[in-house]
N, C-alpha and C positions, 0 to 999 in steps of 0.2 A: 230153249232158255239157256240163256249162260250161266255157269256157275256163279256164286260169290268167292271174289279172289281174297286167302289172307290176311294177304299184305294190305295196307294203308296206305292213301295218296295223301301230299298238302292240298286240300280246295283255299284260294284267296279268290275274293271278289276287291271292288273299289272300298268297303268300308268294312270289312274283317276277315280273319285269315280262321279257317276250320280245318280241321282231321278230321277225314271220315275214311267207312274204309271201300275200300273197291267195290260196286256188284255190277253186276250184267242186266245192262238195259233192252231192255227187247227191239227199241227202234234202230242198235246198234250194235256192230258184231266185236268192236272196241272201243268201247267209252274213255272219253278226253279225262287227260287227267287234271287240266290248269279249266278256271275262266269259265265253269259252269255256272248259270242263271239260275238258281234253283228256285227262283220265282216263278219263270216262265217253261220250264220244261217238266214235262211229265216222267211222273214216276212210278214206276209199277213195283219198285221195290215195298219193306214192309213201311205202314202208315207210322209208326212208331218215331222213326229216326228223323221222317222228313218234318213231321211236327215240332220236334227239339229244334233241329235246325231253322227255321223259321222262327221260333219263339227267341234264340241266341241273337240271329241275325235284327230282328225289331229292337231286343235291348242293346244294341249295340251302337244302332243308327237312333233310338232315339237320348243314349248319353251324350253323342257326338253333338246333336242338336244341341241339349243343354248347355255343351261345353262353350258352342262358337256363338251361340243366340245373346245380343245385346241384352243387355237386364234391362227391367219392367220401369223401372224409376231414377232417377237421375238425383244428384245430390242437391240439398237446398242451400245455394249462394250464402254465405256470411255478408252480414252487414259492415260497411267499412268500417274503422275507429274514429272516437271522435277528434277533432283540431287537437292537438298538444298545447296543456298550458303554460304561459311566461308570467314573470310578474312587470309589471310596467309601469312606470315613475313620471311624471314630469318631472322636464330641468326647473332646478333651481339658481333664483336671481338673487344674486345679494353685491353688494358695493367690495371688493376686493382691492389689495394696495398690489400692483406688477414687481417682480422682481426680477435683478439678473446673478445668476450664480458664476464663483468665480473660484477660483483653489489659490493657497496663499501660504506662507510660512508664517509661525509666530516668533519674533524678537527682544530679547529682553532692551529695555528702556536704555539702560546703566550697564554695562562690564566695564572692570578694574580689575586690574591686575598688580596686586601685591606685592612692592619690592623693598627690599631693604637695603635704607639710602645711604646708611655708615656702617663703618664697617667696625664689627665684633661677631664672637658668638652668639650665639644662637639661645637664650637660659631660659626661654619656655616659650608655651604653645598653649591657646588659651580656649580653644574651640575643639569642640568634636569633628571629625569631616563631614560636611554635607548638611553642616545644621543651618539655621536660621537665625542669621546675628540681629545685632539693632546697629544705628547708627551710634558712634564715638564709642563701641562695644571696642576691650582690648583682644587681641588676639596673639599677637606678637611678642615677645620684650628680648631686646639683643643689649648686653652688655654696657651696661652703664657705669662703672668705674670711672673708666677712662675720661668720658663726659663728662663729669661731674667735676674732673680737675681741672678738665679745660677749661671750665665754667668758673672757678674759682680762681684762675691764673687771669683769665679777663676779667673778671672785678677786681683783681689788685692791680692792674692796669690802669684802670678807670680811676681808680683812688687815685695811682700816681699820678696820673696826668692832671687832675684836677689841684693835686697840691700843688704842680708846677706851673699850671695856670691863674691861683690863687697868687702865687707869690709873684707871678710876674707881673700879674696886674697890682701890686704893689710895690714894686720896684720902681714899675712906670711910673707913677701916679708920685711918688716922692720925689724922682727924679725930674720928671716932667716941672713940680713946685719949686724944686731946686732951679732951675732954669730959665724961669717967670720971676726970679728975686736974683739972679747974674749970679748965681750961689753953684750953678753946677753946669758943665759942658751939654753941648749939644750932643753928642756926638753916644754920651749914656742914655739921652732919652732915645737915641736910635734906637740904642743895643736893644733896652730893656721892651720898647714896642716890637720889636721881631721877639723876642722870648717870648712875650706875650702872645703874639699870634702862633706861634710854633705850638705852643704849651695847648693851646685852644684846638689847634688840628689833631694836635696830638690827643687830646680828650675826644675827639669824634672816630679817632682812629680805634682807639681802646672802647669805644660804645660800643662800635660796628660789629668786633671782635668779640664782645661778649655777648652781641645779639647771637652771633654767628657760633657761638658754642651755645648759648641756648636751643637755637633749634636744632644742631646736633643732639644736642639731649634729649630734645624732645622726638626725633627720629629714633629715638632707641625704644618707644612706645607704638605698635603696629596695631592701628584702630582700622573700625570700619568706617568708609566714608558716608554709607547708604545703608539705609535696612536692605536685606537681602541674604540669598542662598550661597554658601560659600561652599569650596570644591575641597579636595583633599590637599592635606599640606603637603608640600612638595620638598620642604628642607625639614629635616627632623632637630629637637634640640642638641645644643653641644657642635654642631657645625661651626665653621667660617663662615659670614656672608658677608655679601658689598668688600670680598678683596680684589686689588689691583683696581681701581677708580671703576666697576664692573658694579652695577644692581643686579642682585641677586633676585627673582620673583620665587616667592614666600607661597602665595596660594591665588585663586582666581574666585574674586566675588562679585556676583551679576543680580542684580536688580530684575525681580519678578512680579510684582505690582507695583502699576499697573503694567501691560504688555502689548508690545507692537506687533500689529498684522498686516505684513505690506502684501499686496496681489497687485494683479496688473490688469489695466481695461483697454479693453481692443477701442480706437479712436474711433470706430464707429457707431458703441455702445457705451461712450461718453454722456449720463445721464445732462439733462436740459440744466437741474437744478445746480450741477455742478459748475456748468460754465457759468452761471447766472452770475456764481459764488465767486468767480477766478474775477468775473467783470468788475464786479464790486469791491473787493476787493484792491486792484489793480487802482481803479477810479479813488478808493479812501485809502488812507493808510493807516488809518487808527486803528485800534480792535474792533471795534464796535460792527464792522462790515465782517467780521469770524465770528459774530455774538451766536448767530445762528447753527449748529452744530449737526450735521445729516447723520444720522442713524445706521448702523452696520450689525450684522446678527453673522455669528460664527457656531461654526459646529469643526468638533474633532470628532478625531476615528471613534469607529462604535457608540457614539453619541446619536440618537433619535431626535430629529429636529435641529433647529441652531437656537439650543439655550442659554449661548452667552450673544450679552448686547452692549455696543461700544461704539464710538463715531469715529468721523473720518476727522483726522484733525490736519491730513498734509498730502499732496498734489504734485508731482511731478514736474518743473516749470518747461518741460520738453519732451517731445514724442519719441520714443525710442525709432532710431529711423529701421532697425534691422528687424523688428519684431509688428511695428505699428502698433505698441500699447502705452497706454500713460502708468507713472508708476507712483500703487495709492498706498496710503497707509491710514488703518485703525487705530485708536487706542479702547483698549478692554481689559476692566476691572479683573486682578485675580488673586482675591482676600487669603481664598483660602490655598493657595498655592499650588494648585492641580494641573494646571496648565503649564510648561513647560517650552519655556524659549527653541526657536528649532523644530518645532513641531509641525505636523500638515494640517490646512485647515478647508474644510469648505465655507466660502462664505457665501453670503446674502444682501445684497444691496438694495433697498428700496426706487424704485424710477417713476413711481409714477401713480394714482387711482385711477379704476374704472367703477363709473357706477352702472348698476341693475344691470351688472355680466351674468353670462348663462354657465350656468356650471350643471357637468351631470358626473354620474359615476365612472369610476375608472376603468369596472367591469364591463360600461355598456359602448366602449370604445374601443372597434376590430381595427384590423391592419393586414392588407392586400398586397398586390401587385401594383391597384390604382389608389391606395393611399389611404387615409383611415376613415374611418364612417360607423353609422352607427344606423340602427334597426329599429324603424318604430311601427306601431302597429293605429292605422288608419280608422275611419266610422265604422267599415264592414270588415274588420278585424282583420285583415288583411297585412300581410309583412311588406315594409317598405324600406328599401335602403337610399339613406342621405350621407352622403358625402359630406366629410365635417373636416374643420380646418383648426386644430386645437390650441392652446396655447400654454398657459404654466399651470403645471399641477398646485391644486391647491390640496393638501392632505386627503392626497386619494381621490378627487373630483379634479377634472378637465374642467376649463375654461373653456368655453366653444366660442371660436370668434367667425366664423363663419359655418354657414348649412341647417343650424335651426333656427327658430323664431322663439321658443320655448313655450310654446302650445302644443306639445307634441306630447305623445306618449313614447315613451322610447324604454326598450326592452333592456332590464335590467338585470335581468335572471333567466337561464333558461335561453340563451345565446345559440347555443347550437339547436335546440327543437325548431327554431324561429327561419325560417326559409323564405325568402324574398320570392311574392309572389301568391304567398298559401296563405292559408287562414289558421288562426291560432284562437286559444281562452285565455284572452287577458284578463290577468289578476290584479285590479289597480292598488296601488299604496300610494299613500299621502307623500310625499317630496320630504325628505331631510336638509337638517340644515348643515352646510360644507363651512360653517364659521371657522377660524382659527387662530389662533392668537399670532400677532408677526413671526414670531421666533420657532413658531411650531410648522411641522409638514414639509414635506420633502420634495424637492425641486424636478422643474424638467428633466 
């Protein structure tokens, strides 16, 4: 029998690594230190050690089991989610007017410009800048002295000339009697018929003269010709003006009600009714073919809708050859003075009705690659995309002039859940109505 050595070997097998220590096996004179079976090989060592070992090696081999062994149950499947819901509309019909929008300046009617037609100083100034005169309102007054002697030198003109025409037609008229009785020369009723007519031209000369210092006089008074907005004075009092035969301009007053809107239409968006108008026109000459007056709706900056409304009252009689647009003009009311000559506008032009047009929501109207369309939901709820061909925004509703029939349900809300192809939970609502007043809603 061999001893028991000391020392300690590592025993590893396939599925754990042990320390034990050396002893002497009797089938052998030196026992292996790697790779013994302790299963399979006998042992005559004590019964103590080999029993741990075997009890170690079972718990070891049956963790590993645990570890790599698939589990008993498997997990239970979730149930998919249901359709996403949209809300879904039919289009709505109703009778709509067409419009074409245009961009325009606004013009005042009337500018004058203020000058001073004689010349003096300047002795007062009868406005604020920037107010709002009347017509035959003063504004002006330049020097009237002067005027007023001129005025007074041509009526004593006129007197003289009239006493010399007095007398000559009495000279004549004696002498002329003297001459019809051989009492008196030819040769004085000459004379005295030329004085007479002298004396006579001479009284039209001295009229002329004194008209012509009256209205000098009357130029030394600076009215308004027109109601309107007047600018800031440009000469202050106590100046010269109107010297050296030169008009001095005084101020600038523009006429702001009513106010011109001229814009321009491309010749091939020349409404029907207008040429109707040019024919009729052309064909009559009285008013009565301009009785009829076409309707204009203007909107300025930051303005909501086009709440001012005004007609066309004038037509271009030629195409701009460089541009191809005719050139229009409005006239529109402005009481209260808000609007402002010069100005940018959008307009609105009426062309035309359509009746029982398909209008839907603005929301329920995409835009692609292949052009705009919209998403309606089918009998088996089902997303469908139709290709739709739009036309003029009516406050916030499309016009659909091609791609529905308006029997549709078409998805108003909920736009991106809606998937062409899949099924959705439609939510229906009743159709609103897209009414609006001309003047109201905002353009393509």
């Amino acid at each position: 029998m061999i001893s028991v050595a000391k020392s300690t070997q590592s025993f590893s097998s396939e599925l754990f690594e042990y320390e034990y220590p050396s002893v002497a096996l009797p089938f052998s004179k030196a026992a292996p230190t790697t790779g013994i079976d302790i299963f399979s090989l006998s042992y005559c060592g004590p019964p103590t050690t080999l029993a741990r070992m075997k009890k170690t090696a079972a718990a070891a081999l049956l963790s590993l089991i645990l570890l790599f062994s698939p589990g008993c149950t498997q997990k239970q499947q979730s149930a998919p989610p249901p359709p996403p819901k949209v809300t879904v509309s039919q289009p709505v019909r109703e009778d709509i007017v067409d419009y074409l929008e245009f961009s325009g300046n606004t013009q005042a009617v009337n500018t004058v410009q203020l000058r001073a037609r004689v010349e003096g100083y300047l002795d007062g100034v009868y406005f604020g800048d920037g107010d709002v005169v009347k017509k035959d309102q003063l504004l002006f007054l330049i020097q009237q002295n002067t005027y007023f002697a001129m005025l007074q030198q041509a009526e004593g003109n006129v007197q003289t000339q009239k006493a010399l025409l007095d007398h000559a037609k009495t000279e004549f008229a004696r002498f002329t009697k003297l001459y019809e009785q051989k009492a008196g020369a030819d040769t004085d009723v000459e004379n005295w018929r030329n004085q007479r007519d002298t004396a006579q031209a001479g009284l039209l000369s001295a009229e002329a003269q004194r008209d012509l210092a009256k209205l000098n006089l009357g130029y030394t008074w600076v009215v308004a010709p027109f109601t309107g907005r007047i600018d800031r004075r440009l000469v202050d009092p106590g100046n010269l003006v109107g010297s050296g035969g030169t008009s001095t301009v005084l101020a600038e007053l523009t006429q702001i009600d009513p106010l011109y809107l001229y814009f321009n239409i491309s010749e091939t968006d020349i409404p029907p009714h207008m040429r109707d108008a040019r024919t009729a026109s052309f064909k009559s000459s009285n008013s009565a073919a301009r009785a009829a007056k076409t309707p204009v709706f203007m909107s300025q900056v930051n303005e909501e809708g086009y709440p001012h409304e005004g007609y066309l009252d004038f037509a271009s009689s030629t195409v701009n050859t460089s541009t191809g647009t005719l050139l229009v003009r409005g006239v529109f009311p402005n009481p209260d003075g808000k609007m402002l000559p010069g100005q940018f506008a959008r307009v609105r032009l009426p062309v035309g009705k359509k009746n029982a047009a398909i209008l839907i929501p603005q929301s329920a109207v995409n835009y692609d690659q292949l052009g705009n369309y919209a998403l309606i939901v089918n009998e088996s709820n089902t997303v469908e995309r139709r290709n739709v061909k739009t036309g003029a925004l009516k406050n916030h509703w499309y016009v659909i002039e091609e791609g529905l029939t308006g029997d549709e349900w078409v998805v108003t809300n909920g736009v991106l859940k809606a998937v062409p192809g899949r099924q959705v939970t439609p939510e229906r609502n009743q159709p609103q109505s897209a009414a609006e007043k001309p003047g109201q809603g905002a353009g393509k």
